[in-house]
C-alpha positions in Angstrom: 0.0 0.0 0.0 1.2 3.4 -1.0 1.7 5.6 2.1 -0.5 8.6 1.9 2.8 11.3 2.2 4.2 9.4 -1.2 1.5 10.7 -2.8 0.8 14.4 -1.2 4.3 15.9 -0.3 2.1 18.4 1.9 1.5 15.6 4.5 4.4 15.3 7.2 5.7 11.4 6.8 4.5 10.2 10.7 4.2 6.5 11.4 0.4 5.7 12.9 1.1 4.8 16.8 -0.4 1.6 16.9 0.6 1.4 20.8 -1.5 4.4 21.2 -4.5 2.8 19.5 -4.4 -0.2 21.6 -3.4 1.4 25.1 -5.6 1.5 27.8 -4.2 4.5 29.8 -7.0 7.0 30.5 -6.9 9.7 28.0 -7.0 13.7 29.5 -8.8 15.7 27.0 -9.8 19.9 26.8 -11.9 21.0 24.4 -13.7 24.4 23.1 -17.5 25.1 22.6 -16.8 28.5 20.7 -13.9 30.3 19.6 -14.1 34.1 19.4 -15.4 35.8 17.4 -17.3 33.1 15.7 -19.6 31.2 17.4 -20.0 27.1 16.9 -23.3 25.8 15.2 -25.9 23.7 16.7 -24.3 20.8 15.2 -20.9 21.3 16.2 -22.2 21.7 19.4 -24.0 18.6 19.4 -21.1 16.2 18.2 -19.0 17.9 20.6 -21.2 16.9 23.5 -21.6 13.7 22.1 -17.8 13.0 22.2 -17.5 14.1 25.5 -20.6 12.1 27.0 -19.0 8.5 25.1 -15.1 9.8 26.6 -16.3 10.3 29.8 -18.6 7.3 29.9 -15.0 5.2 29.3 -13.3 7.1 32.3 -11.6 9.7 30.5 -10.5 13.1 31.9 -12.6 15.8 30.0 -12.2 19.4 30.9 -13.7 22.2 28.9 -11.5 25.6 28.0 -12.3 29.1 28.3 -10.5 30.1 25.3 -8.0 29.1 23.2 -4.4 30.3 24.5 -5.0 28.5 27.7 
Protein backbone atom coordinates (compact mmCIF):
# COMPACT_ATOMS: atom_id res chain seq x y z
CA UNK A 1 0.00 0.00 0.00
CA UNK A 2 1.20 3.35 -1.01
CA UNK A 3 1.73 5.64 2.10
CA UNK A 4 -0.54 8.61 1.92
CA UNK A 5 2.82 11.26 2.19
CA UNK A 6 4.17 9.38 -1.17
CA UNK A 7 1.46 10.70 -2.82
CA UNK A 8 0.78 14.36 -1.16
CA UNK A 9 4.25 15.88 -0.27
CA UNK A 10 2.09 18.39 1.85
CA UNK A 11 1.48 15.59 4.52
CA UNK A 12 4.38 15.33 7.17
CA UNK A 13 5.67 11.38 6.77
CA UNK A 14 4.52 10.24 10.71
CA UNK A 15 4.17 6.53 11.36
CA UNK A 16 0.43 5.69 12.89
CA UNK A 17 1.14 4.77 16.82
CA UNK A 18 -0.44 1.63 16.87
CA UNK A 19 0.59 1.36 20.83
CA UNK A 20 -1.49 4.41 21.24
CA UNK A 21 -4.45 2.79 19.54
CA UNK A 22 -4.44 -0.21 21.61
CA UNK A 23 -3.38 1.40 25.13
CA UNK A 24 -5.63 1.50 27.81
CA UNK A 25 -4.21 4.46 29.84
CA UNK A 26 -7.02 6.97 30.45
CA UNK A 27 -6.89 9.75 27.98
CA UNK A 28 -6.97 13.70 29.49
CA UNK A 29 -8.77 15.69 26.96
CA UNK A 30 -9.79 19.87 26.85
CA UNK A 31 -11.93 20.99 24.42
CA UNK A 32 -13.67 24.40 23.11
CA UNK A 33 -17.53 25.12 22.57
CA UNK A 34 -16.76 28.47 20.71
CA UNK A 35 -13.87 30.30 19.55
CA UNK A 36 -14.14 34.08 19.43
CA UNK A 37 -15.42 35.80 17.35
CA UNK A 38 -17.26 33.12 15.71
CA UNK A 39 -19.64 31.21 17.38
CA UNK A 40 -20.04 27.10 16.90
CA UNK A 41 -23.33 25.81 15.22
CA UNK A 42 -25.92 23.69 16.71
CA UNK A 43 -24.28 20.84 15.15
CA UNK A 44 -20.90 21.34 16.24
CA UNK A 45 -22.22 21.72 19.44
CA UNK A 46 -24.04 18.63 19.36
CA UNK A 47 -21.13 16.19 18.22
CA UNK A 48 -19.03 17.95 20.61
CA UNK A 49 -21.21 16.87 23.50
CA UNK A 50 -21.60 13.69 22.09
CA UNK A 51 -17.78 13.02 22.17
CA UNK A 52 -17.53 14.15 25.52
CA UNK A 53 -20.63 12.14 26.95
CA UNK A 54 -19.03 8.52 25.10
CA UNK A 55 -15.09 9.77 26.59
CA UNK A 56 -16.25 10.35 29.81
CA UNK A 57 -18.56 7.28 29.94
CA UNK A 58 -15.04 5.25 29.29
CA UNK A 59 -13.35 7.13 32.35
CA UNK A 60 -11.64 9.68 30.52
CA UNK A 61 -10.53 13.08 31.94
CA UNK A 62 -12.61 15.77 29.95
CA UNK A 63 -12.18 19.38 30.85
CA UNK A 64 -13.69 22.16 28.91
CA UNK A 65 -11.48 25.63 28.04
CA UNK A 66 -12.28 29.07 28.30
CA UNK A 67 -10.53 30.15 25.29
CA UNK A 68 -8.01 29.12 23.16
CA UNK A 69 -4.43 30.29 24.45
CA UNK A 70 -5.02 28.46 27.67
Amino acid sequence: MTESYAIDPYIPPITFDEAALTSTKKLCVGYLMACDPIETCTASKRSITMTINALKSQGHEVSIKDNLYI
